[in-house]
VEXVEXFI-584419 format. One record per residue (C-alpha): y, z, x; residue in one letter. Coordinates in steps of 0.2 Angstrom, whole numbers, m for minus. Layout:
@north:Y up:Z east:X aa:A
...
//
This chain:
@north:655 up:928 east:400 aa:X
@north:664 up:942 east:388 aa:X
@north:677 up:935 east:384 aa:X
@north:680 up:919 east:373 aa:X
@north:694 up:904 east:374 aa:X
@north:685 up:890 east:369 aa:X
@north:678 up:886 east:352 aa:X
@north:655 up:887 east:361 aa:X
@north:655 up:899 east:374 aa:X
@north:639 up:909 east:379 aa:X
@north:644 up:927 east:376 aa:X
@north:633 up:941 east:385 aa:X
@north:640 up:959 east:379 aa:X
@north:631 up:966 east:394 aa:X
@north:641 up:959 east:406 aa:X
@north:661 up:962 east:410 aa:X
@north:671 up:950 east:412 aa:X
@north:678 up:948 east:432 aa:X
@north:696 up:950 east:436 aa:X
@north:697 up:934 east:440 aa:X
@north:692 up:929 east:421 aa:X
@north:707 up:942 east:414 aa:X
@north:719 up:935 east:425 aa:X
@north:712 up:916 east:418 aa:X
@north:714 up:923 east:404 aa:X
@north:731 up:929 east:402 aa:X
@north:737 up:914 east:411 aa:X
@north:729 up:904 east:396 aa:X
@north:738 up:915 east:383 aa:X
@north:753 up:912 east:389 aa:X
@north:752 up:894 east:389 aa:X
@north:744 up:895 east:372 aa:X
@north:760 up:908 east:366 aa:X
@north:771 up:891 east:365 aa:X
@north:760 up:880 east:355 aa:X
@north:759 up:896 east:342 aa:X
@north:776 up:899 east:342 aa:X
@north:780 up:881 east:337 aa:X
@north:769 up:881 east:321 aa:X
@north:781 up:887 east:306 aa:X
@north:778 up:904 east:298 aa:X
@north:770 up:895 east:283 aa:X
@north:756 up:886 east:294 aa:X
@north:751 up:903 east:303 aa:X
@north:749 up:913 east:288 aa:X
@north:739 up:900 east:282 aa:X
@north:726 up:897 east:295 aa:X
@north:724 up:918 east:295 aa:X
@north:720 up:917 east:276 aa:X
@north:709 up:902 east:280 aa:X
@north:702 up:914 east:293 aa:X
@north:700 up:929 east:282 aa:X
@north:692 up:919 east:269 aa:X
@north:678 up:911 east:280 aa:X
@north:672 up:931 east:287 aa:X
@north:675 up:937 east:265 aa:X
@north:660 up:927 east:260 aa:X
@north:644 up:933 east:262 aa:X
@north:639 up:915 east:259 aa:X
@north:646 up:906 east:271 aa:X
@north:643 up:903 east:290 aa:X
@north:655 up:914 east:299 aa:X
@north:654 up:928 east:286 aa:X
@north:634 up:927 east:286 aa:X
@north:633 up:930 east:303 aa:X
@north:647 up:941 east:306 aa:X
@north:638 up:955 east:292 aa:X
@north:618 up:952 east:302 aa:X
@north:627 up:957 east:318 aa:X
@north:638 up:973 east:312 aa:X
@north:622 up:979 east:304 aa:X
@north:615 up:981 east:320 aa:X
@north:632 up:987 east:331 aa:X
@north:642 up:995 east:318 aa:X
@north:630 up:1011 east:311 aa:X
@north:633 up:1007 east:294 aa:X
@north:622 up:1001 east:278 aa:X
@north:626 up:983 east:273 aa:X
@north:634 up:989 east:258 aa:X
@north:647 up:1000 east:268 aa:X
@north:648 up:985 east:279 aa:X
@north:653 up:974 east:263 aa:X
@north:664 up:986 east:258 aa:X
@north:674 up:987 east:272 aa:X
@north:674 up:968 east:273 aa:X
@north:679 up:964 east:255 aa:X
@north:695 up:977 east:255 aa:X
@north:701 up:974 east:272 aa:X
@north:701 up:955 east:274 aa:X
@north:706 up:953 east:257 aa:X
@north:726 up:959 east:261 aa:X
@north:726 up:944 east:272 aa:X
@north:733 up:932 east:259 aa:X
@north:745 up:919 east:265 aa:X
@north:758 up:925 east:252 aa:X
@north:758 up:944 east:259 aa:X
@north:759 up:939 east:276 aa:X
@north:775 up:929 east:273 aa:X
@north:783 up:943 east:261 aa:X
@north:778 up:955 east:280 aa:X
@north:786 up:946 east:291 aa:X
@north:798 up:937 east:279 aa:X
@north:811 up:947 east:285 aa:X
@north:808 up:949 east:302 aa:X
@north:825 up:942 east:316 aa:X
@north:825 up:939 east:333 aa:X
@north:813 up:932 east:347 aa:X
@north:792 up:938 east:348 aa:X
@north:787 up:943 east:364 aa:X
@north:773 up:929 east:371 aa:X
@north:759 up:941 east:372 aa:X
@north:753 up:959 east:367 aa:X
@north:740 up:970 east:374 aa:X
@north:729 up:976 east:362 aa:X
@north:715 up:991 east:365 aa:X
@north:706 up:994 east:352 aa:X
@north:694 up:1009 east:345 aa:X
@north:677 up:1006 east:339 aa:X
@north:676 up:1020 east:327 aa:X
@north:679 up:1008 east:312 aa:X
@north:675 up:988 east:314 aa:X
@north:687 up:982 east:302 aa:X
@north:703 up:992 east:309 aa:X
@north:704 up:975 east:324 aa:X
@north:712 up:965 east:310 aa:X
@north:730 up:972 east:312 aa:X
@north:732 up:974 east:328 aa:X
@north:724 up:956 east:331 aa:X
@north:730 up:946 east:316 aa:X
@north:749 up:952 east:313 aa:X
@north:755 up:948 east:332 aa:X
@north:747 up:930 east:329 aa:X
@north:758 up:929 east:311 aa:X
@north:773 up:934 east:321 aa:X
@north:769 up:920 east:334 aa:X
@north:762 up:932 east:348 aa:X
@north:749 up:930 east:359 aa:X
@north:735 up:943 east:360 aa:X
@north:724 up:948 east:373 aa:X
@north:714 up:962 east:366 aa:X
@north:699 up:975 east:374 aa:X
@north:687 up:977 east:364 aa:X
@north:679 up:996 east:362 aa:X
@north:662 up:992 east:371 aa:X
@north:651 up:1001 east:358 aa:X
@north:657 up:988 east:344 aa:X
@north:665 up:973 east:347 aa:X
@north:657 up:962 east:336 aa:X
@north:670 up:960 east:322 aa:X
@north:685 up:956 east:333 aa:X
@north:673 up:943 east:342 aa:X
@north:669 up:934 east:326 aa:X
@north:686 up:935 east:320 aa:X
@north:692 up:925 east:336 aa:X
@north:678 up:911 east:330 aa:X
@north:686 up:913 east:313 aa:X
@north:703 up:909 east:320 aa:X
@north:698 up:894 east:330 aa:X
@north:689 up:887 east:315 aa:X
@north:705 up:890 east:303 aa:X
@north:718 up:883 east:319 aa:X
@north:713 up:878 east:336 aa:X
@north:730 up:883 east:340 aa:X
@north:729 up:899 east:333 aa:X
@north:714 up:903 east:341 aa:X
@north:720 up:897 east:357 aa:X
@north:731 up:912 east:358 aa:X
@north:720 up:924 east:355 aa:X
@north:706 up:932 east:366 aa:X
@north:692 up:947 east:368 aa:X
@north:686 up:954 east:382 aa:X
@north:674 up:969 east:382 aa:X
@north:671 up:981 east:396 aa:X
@north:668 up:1000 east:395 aa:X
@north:683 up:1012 east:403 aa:X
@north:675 up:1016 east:416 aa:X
@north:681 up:999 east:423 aa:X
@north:697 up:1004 east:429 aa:X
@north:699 up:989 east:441 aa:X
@north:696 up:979 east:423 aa:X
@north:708 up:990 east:413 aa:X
@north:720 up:987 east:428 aa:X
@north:721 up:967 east:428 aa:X
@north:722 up:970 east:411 aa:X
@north:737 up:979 east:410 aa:X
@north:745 up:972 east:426 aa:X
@north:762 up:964 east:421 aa:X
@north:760 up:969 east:405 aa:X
@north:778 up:970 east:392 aa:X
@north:771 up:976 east:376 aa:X
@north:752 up:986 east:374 aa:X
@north:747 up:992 east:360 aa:X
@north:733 up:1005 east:360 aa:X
@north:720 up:1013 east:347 aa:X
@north:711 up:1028 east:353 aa:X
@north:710 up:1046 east:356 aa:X
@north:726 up:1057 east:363 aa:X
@north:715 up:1056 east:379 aa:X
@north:716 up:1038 east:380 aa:X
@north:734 up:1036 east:376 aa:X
@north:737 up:1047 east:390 aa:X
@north:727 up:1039 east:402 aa:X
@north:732 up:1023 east:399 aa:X
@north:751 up:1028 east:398 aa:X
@north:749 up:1035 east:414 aa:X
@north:745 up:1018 east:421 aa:X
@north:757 up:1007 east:412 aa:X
@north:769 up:997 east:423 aa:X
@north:786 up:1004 east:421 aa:X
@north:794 up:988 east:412 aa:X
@north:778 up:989 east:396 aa:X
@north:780 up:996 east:380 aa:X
@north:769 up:1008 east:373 aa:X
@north:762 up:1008 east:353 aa:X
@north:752 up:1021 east:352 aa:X
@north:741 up:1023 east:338 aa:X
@north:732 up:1041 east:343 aa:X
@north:719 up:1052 east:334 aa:X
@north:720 up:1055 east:316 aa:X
@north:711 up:1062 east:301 aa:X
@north:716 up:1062 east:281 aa:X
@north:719 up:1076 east:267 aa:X
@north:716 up:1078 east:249 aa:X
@north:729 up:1086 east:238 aa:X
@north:724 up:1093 east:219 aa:X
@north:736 up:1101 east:209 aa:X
@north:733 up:1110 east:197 aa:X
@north:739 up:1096 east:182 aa:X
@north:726 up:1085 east:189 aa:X
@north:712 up:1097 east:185 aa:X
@north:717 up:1099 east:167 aa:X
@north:700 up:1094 east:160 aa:X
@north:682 up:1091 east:167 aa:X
@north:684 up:1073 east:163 aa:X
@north:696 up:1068 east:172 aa:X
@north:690 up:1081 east:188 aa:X
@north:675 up:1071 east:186 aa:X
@north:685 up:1055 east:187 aa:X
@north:694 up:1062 east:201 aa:X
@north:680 up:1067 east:210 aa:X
@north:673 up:1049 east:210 aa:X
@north:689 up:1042 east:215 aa:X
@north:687 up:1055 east:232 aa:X
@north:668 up:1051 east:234 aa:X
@north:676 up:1033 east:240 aa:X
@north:689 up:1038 east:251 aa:X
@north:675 up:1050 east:260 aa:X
@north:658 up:1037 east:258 aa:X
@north:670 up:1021 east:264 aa:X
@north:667 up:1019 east:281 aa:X
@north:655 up:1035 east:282 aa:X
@north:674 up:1046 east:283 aa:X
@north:675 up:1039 east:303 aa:X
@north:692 up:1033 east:302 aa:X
@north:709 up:1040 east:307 aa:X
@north:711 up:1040 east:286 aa:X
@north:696 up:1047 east:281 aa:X
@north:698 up:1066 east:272 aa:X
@north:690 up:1080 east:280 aa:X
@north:698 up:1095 east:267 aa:X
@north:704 up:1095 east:249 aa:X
@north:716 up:1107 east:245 aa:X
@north:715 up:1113 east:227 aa:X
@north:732 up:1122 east:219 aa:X
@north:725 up:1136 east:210 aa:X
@north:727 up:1138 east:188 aa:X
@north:719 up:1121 east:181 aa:X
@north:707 up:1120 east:171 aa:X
@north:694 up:1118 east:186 aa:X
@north:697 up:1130 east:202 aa:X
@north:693 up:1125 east:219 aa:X
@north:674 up:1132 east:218 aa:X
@north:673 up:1120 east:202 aa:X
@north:678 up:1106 east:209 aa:X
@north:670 up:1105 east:226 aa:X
@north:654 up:1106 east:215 aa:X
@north:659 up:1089 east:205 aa:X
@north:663 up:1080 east:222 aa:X
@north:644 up:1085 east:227 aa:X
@north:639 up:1080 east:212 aa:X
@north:649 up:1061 east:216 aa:X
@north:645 up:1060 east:233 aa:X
@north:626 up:1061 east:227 aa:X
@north:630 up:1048 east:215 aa:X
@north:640 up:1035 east:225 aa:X
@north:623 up:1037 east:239 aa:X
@north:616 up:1021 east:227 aa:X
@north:631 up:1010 east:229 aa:X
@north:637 up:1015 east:246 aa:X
@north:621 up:1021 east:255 aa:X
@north:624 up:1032 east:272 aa:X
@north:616 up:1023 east:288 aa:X
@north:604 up:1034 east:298 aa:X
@north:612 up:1048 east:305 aa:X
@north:614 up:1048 east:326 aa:X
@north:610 up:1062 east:335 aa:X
@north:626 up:1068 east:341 aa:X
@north:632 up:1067 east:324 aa:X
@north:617 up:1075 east:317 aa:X
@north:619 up:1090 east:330 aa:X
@north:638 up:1093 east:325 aa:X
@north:634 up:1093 east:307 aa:X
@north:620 up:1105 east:308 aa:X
@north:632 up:1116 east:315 aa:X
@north:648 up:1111 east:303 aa:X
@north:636 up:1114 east:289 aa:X
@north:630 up:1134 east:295 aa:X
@north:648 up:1138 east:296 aa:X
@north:652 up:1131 east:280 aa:X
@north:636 up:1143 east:273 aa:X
@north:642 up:1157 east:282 aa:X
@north:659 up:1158 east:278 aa:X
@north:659 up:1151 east:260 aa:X
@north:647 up:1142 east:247 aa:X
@north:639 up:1124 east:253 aa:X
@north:634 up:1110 east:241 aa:X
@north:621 up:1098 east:250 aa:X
@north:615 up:1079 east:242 aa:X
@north:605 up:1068 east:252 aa:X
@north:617 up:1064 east:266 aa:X
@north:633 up:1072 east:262 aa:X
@north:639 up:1091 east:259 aa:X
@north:652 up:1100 east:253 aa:X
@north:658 up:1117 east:257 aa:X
@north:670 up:1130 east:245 aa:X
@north:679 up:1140 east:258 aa:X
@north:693 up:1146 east:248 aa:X
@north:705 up:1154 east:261 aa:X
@north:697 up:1151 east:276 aa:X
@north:708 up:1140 east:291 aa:X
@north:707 up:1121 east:288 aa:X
@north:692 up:1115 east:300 aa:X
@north:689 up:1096 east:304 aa:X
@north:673 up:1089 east:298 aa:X
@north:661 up:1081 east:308 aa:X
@north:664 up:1065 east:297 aa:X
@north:649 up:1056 east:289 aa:X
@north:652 up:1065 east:272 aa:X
@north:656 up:1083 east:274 aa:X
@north:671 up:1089 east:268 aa:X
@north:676 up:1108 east:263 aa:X
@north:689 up:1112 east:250 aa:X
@north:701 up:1124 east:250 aa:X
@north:711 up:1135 east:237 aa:X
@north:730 up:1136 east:239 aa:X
@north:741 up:1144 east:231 aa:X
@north:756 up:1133 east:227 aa:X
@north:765 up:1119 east:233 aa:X
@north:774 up:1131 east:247 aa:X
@north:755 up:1135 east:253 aa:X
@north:748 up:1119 east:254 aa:X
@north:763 up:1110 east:265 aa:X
@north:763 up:1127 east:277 aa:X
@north:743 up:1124 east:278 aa:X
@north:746 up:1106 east:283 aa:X
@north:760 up:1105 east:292 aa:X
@north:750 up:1115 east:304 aa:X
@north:742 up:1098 east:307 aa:X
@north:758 up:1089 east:315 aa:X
@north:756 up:1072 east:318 aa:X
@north:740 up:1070 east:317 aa:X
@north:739 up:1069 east:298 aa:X
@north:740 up:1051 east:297 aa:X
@north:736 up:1049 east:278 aa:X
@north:737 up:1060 east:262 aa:X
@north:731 up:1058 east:244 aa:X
@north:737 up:1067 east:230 aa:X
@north:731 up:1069 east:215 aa:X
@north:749 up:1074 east:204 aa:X
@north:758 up:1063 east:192 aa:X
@north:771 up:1060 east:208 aa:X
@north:771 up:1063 east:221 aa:X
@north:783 up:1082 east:227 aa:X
@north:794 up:1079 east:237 aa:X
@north:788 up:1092 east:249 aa:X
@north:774 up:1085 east:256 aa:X
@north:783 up:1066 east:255 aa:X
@north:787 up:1069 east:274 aa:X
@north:769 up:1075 east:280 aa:X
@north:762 up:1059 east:282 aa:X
@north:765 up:1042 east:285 aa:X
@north:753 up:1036 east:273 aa:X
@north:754 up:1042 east:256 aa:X
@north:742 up:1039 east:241 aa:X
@north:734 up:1042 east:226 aa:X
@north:715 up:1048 east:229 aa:X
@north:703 up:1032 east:230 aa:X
@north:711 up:1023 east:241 aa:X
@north:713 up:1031 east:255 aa:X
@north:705 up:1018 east:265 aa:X
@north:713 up:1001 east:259 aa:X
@north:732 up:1003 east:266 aa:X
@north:745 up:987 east:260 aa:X
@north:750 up:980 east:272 aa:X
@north:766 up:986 east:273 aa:X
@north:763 up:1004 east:275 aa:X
@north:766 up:1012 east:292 aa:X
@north:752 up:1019 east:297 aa:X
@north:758 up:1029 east:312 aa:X
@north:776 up:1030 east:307 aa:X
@north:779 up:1012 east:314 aa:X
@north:783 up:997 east:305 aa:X
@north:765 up:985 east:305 aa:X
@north:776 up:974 east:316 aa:X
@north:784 up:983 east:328 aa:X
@north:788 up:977 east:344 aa:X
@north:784 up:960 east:338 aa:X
@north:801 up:959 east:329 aa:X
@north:817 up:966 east:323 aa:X
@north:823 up:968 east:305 aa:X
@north:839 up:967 east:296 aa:X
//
């Protein structure tokens, strides 16, 4: 059995769950959804810290096991694998949680639909944990390439809170299964989905009438340099270390991970200068924050990323990552797994007409400026200083909606 309501149960990832077990399921949720709600604010923040905490240490039980397993299913070294642990279940502190949702008015739903992308293990933690804070049920499909963290998170949960845990369940089955996605989905009030535009639109297209939809679609990230940030080498090198992590965290998979820099023109350092020292950082941070073997599809696309990159411009190569000077060429999305190109602009006016062109599928920004202009403040719903990129509060909207929406109203 895929999925999981009981503290032991024998998991096969090979085989979906029935209908019948989905249905069971749900109809377990919902009887759990009162229990949780009864439990104050204070105790469910509480056992989701204790939860956190068991899966943070390398040491103990949970946390051992959880890292020998996504070093087989996730793709990445242990010490990405670490990484992404350590600064993800780290936010998870009782006395964030309750500053969230401190706030929060009106009545929870009893359960949310959560489907979840496997492109970056650590990314189930919000859409499982903070409708469980709120008092919520959750149901969530796992993507089928991965499901490994969401799985020991679950166990995590029922160690921390029987009654926590209760209310929460992962099933896994590839999409293909649409008699599966359909018993998941059938009476459904609130879903919330992670995934490409493709799959939002699929599964919006099947919805019942009365659900709503949180969609949380394709994304990619940016790097912004003005020029005052490159008014010496040391601190370009500085910065270019503080990039090297936003692109080697989570091998740049994520809808956060940068795929361009854009460099103003007149610092110290032009754009050609500077793509050479985020080479030279990348090569660096390969000791601490090793790339996993590279898969053949990925291999393939980057083969052909990086013979454009040559053709078109000047391309810096390290061990497992490259970066490409193509000065006025169009903005190109990587393939991810540590290529990035970097682009010279011209001013401010030039960098938000170069990416506004990306709409709403910039999903976070960096800049590297003493504050942030005020013309690029509206291009993304995640704004940041280079560096970290990929470690969000929890407070920030990620796709423009409030981390708790749907689960609550605010005053």
């Amino acid at each position: 059995m895929v999925y999981e309501t009981a503290p032991v149960v024998a998991s096969d990832r090979d085989l979906p769950p029935s209908v019948e077990q989905l249905r069971s399921a749900r109809a377990a949720l919902e009887q759990a959804s009162a229990p949780l709600r009864a439990l104050s604010l204070e105790q469910r923040a509480a056992a989701i810290e204790r939860a956190a905490r068991s899966l943070l240490d390398p040491h103990a039980a949970l946390g051992l096991q959880l890292r020998a397993e996504l070093a087989t299913s996730s793709g990445h070294s242990a010490q990405v694998i670490d990484h992404g642990l350590r600064t993800t279940l780290a936010l998870f502190e009782r006395g964030a949680l309750l500053e969230l949702a401190g706030a929060r008015r009106g009545q929870s739903p009893p359960l949310l639909i959560a489907v979840l992308a496997g492109n970056v293990f650590s990314a189930a933690a919000r859409p499982l944990l903070l409708p469980l804070l709120c008092g919520t049920a959750v149901l969530a499909k796992a993507a089928s390439a991965d499901d490994s963290f969401p799985r020991w998170l679950w166990r995590a949960l029922v160690e921390a809170d029987a009654r926590v845990g209760a209310a929460c369940t992962v099933a896994t089955f590839a999409h293909e299964r649409t008699e599966l996605e359909a018993a998941l989905l059938e009476r459904a009030e609130l879903v919330s989905v992670y995934g490409s535009d493709e799959t939002l639109a699929a599964l919006r297209a099947r919805l019942p009438a009365t659900a709503r939809l949180l969609a949380h679609g394709h994304g990619l990230g940016a790097l912004v340099v003005m020029r005052s940030a490159l008014a010496t080498a040391d601190g370009a090198r500085e910065l270019a270390g503080r990039v090297a992590l936003d692109i080697a965290a989570y091998d740049q998979r994520g809808c956060l991970s940068p795929h361009f820099a854009l460099v103003e023109r007149g610092g110290a350092l032009d754009a050609g200068a500077f793509a050479e020292l985020l080479a030279e950082a990348l090569a660096a941070i390969e000791t601490s924050l090793p790339r996993a073997a590279l898969p053949a599809a990925a291999a393939a696309a980057q083969l052909q990323w990086r013979g454009v990159a040559a053709a078109i411009g000047e391309l810096h190569t390290t061990q497992t990552a490259a970066v490409s000077y193509e000065a006025r060429h169009p903005l190109r999305p990587s393939p991810g797994y540590r290529n990035l190109s970097v682009h010279e602009c011209a001013d401010l006016a030039d960098v938000h007409t170069r990416l506004a062109a990306l709409g709403p599928h910039l999903k976070a920004l960096a800049i590297a400026a003493p504050r942030v202009p005020r013309a690029l403040a509206a291009l993304a719903p995640y704004l940041c200083e280079p560096g970290a990129m990929q470690t969000p509060p929890l407070h920030v909207a990620l796709d423009g909606l409030h981390p708790l929406a749907g689960l609550t109203s605010f005053e």
